[in-house]
LUMMI-896756 format. One line per field, with one value per atom (N, C-alpha, C, O): z, y, x; residue in one letter. Coordinates in Angstrom, 3 decimals. Example, Ala and Ser with C-alpha at 12.3 -4.5 7.8 and 13.67 -1.06 7.14 Angstrom:
! residues 2
zz: 7.800, 7.800, 7.800, 8.465, 7.080, 7.140, 7.870, 8.039
yy: -5.690, -4.500, -3.300, -3.319, -2.250, -1.060, 0.030, 1.138
xx: 13.190, 12.300, 13.200, 14.236, 12.850, 13.670, 12.900, 13.409
res: a, a, a, a, s, s, s, s
This chain:
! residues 96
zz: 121.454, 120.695, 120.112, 119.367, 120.287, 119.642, 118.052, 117.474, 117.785, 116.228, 116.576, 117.787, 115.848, 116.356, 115.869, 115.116, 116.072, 116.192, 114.788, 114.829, 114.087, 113.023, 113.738, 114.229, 113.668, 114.650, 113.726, 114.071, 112.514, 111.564, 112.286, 112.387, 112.693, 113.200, 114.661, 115.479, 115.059, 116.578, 117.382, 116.856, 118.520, 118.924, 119.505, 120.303, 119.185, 119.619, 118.324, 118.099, 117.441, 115.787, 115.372, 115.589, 114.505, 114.171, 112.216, 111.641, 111.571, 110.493, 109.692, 108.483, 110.158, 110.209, 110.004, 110.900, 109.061, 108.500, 109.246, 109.064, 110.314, 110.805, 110.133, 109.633, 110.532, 109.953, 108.540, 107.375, 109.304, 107.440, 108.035, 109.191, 106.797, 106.727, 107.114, 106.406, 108.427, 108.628, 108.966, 110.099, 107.630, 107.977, 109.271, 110.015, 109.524, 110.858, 110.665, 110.619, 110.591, 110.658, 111.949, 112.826, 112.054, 113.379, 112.905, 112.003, 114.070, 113.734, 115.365, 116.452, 115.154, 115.921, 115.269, 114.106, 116.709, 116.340, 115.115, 114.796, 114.446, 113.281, 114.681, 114.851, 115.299, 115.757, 115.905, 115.718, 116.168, 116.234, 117.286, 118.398, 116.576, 117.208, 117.370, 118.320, 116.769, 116.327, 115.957, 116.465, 114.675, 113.713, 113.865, 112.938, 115.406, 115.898, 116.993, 116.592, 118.064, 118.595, 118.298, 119.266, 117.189, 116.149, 115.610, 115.048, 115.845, 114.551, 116.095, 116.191, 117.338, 118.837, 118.788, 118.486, 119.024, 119.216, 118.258, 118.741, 117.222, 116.369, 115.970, 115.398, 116.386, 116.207, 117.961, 118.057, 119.304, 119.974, 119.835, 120.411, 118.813, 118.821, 117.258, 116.717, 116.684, 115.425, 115.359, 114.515, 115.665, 115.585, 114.054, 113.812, 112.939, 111.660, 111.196, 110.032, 111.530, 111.025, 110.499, 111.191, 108.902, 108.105, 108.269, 107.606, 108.876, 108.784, 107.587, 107.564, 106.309, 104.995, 104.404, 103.417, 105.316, 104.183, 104.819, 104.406, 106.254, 106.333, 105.798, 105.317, 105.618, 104.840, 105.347, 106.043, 105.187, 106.150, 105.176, 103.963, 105.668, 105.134, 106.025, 107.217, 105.830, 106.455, 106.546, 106.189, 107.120, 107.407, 106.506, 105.492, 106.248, 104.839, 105.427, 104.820, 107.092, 107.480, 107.767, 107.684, 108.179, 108.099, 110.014, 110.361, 110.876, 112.106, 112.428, 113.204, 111.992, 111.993, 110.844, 109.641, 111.474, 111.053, 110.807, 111.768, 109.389, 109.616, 109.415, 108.500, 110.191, 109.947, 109.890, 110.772, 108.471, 108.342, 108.634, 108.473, 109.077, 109.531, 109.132, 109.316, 108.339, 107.994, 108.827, 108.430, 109.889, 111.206, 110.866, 110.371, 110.932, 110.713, 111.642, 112.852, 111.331, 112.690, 112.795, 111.893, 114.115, 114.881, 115.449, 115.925, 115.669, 116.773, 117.170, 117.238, 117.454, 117.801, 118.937, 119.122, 119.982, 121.293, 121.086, 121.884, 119.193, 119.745, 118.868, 119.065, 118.027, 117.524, 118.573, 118.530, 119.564, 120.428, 121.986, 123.036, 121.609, 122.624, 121.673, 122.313, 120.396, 119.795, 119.842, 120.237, 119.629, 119.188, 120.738, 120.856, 121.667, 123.567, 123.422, 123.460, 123.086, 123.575, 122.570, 122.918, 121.128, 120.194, 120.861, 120.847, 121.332, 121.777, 123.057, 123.209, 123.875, 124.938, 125.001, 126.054, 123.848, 123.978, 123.528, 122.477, 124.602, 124.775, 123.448, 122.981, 122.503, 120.924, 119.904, 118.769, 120.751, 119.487, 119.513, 120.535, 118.597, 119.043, 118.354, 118.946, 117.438, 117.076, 116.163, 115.057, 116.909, 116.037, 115.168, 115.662, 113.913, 113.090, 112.673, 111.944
yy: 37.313, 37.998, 39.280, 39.093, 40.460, 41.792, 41.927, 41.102, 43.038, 43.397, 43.966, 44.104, 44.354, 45.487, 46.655, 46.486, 47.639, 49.389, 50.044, 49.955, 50.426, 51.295, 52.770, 53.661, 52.774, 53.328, 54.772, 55.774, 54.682, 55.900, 57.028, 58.252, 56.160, 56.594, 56.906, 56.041, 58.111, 58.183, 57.291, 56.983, 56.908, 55.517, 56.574, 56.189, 57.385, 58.196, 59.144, 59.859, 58.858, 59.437, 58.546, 57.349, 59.187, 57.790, 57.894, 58.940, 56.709, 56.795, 57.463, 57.689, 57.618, 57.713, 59.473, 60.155, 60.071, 61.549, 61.504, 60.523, 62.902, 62.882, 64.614, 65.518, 64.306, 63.508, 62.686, 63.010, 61.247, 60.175, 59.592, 59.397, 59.346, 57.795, 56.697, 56.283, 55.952, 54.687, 53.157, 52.737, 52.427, 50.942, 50.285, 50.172, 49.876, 49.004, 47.390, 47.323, 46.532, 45.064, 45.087, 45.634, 44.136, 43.859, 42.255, 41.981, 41.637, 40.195, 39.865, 40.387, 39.184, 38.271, 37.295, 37.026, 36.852, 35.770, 36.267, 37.418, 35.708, 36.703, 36.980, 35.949, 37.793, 37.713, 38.986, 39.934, 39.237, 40.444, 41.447, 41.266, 42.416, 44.116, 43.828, 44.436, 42.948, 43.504, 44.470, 45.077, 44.703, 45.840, 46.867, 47.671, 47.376, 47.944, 48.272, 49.250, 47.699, 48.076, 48.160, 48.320, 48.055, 48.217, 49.727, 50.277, 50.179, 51.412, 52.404, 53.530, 51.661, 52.829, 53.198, 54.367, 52.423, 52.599, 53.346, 54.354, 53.409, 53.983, 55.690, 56.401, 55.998, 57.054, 57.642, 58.839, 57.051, 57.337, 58.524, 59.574, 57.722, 58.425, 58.955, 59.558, 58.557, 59.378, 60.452, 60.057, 61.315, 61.776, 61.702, 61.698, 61.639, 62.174, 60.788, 60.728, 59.917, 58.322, 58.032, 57.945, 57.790, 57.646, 55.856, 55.145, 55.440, 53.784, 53.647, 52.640, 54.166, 53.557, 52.926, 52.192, 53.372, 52.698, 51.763, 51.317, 50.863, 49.765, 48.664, 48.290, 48.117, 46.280, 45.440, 45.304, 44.458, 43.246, 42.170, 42.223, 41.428, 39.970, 38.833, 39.109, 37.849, 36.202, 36.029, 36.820, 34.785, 33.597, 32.738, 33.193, 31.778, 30.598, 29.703, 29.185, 29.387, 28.631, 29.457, 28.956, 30.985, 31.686, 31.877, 32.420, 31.576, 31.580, 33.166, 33.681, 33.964, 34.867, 36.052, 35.896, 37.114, 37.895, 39.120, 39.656, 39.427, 40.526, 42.007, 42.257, 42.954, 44.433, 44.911, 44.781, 45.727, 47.015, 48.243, 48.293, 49.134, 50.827, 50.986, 50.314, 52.336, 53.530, 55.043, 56.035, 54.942, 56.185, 56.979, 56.438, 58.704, 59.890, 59.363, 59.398, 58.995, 59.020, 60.962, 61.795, 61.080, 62.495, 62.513, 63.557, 61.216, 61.252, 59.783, 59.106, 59.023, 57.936, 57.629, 56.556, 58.823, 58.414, 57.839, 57.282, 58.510, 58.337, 56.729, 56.090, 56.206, 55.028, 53.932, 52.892, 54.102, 53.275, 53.333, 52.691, 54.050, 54.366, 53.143, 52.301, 53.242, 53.155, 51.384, 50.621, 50.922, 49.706, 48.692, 47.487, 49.589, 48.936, 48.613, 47.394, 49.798, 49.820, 48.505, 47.647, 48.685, 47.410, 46.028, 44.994, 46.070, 44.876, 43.954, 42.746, 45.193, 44.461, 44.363, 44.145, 44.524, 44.379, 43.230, 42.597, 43.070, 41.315, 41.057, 40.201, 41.548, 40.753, 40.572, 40.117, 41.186, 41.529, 40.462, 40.498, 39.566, 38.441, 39.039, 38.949, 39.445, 39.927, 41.446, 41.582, 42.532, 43.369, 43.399, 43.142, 43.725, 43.964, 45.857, 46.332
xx: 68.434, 69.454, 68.865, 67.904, 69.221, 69.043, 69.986, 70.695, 69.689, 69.925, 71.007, 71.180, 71.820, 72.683, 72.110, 71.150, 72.403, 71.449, 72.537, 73.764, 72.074, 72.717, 73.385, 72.692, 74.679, 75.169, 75.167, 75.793, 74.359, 74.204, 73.121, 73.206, 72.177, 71.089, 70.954, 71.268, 70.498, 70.594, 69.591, 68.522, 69.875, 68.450, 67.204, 66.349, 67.242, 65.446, 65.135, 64.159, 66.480, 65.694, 64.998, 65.190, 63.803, 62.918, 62.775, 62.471, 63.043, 63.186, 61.413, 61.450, 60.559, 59.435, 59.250, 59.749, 58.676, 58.802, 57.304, 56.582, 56.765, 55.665, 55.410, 56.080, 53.946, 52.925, 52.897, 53.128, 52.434, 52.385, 51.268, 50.894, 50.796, 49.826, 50.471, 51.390, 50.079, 51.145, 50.390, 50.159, 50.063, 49.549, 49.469, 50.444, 48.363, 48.708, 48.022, 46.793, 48.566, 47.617, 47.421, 48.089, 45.971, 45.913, 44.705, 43.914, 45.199, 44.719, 43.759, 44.004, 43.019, 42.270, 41.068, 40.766, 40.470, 39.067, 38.384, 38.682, 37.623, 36.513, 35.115, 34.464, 34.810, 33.774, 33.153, 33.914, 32.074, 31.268, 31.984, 32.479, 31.848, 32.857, 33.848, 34.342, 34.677, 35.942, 36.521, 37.464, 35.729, 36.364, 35.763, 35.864, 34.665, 33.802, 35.308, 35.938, 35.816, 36.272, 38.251, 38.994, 38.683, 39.656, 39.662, 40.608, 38.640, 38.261, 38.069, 38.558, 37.189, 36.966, 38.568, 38.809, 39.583, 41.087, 41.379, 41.895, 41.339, 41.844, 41.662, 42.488, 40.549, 39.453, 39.932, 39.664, 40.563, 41.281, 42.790, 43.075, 43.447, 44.755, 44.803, 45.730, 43.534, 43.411, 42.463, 41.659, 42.175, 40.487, 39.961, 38.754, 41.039, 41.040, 40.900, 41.295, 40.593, 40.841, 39.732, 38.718, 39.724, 38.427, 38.255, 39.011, 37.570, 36.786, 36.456, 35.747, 36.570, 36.214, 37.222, 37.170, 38.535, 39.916, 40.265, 41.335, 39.565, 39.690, 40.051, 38.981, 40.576, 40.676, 40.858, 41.863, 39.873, 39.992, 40.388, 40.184, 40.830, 41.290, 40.777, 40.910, 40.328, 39.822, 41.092, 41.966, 41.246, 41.606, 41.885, 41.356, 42.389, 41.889, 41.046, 40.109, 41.438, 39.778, 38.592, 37.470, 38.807, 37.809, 37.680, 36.632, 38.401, 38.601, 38.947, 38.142, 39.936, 40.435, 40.551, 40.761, 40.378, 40.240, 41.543, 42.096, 41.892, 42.776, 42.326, 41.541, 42.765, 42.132, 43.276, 44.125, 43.460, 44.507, 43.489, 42.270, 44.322, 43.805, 45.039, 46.054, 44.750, 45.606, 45.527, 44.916, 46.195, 46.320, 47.134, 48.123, 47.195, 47.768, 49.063, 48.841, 50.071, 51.056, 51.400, 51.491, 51.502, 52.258, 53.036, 53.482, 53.597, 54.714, 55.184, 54.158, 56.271, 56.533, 55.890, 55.316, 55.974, 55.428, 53.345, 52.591, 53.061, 51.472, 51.334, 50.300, 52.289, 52.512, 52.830, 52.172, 53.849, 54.192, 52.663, 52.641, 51.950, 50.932, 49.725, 49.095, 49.614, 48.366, 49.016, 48.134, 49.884, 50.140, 50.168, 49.943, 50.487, 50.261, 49.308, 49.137, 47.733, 46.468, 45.834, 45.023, 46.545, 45.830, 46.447, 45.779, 47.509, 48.348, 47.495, 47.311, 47.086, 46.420, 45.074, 44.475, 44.505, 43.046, 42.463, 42.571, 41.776, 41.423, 41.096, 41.848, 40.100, 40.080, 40.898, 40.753, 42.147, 43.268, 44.455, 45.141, 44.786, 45.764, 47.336, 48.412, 47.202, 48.418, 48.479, 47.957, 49.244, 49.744, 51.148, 52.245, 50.945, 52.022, 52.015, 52.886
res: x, x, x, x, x, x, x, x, x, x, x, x, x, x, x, x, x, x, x, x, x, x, x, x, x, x, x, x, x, x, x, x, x, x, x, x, x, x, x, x, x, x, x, x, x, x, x, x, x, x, x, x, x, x, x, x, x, x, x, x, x, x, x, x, x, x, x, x, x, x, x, x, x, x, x, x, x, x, x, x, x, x, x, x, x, x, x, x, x, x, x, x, x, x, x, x, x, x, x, x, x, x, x, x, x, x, x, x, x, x, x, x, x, x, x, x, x, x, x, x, x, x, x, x, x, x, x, x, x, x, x, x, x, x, x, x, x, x, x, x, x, x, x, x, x, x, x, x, x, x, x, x, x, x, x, x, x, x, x, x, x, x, x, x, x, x, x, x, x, x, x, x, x, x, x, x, x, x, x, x, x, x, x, x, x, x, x, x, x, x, x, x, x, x, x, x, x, x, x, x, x, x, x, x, x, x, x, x, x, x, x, x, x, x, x, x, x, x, x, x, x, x, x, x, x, x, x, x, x, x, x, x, x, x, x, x, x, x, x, x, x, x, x, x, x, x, x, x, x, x, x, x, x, x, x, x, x, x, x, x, x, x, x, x, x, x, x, x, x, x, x, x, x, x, x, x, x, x, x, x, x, x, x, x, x, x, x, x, x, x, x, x, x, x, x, x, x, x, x, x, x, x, x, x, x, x, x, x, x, x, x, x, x, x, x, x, x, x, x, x, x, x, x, x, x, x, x, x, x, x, x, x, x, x, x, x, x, x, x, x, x, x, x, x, x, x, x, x, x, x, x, x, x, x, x, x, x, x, x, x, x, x, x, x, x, x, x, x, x, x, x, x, x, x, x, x, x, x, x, x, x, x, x, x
């Protein structure tokens, strides 16, 4: 079942004012270069992407790992590009 589309809004306007600072979670295993190769992607479609404003969050068993990055968005097309490349990368189990 789909949403219905706000017929206010055109469907390739994007509610999103560019350039912004735009949160990204990203979840997987807790294991070594994760947040090594979380930050390569990121530093991809960001060049300007500072790795200090990282935040990670555990798990409550400590299995998984969460990483927020804060990326310059420029464009929907480089958001819908950056969230494919986090989506399919083998250490990455879920983007939000």
């Amino acid at each position: 079942m789909s949403l219905p589309l706000n017929p206010d809004i055109p469907r390739n306007e994007s509610l999103i004012e560019y350039p912004s600072l735009f949160p990204i979670k990203v979840m997987g295993l807790k294991v070594d270069g994760l947040v090594h190769a979380i930050t390569h992607v990121a530093h991809q479609f960001d060049p300007t992407f500072d790795a200090s404003t990282i935040e990670l969050r555990e798990s409550k068993g400590g299995k998984y790992l969460g990483v927020t990055i804060t990326v310059t968005a420029t464009s929907r097309e480089q958001l819908d590009e950056l969230y494919r490349t986090l989506s399919t990368h083998p250490m990455v189990k879920v983007v939000l």
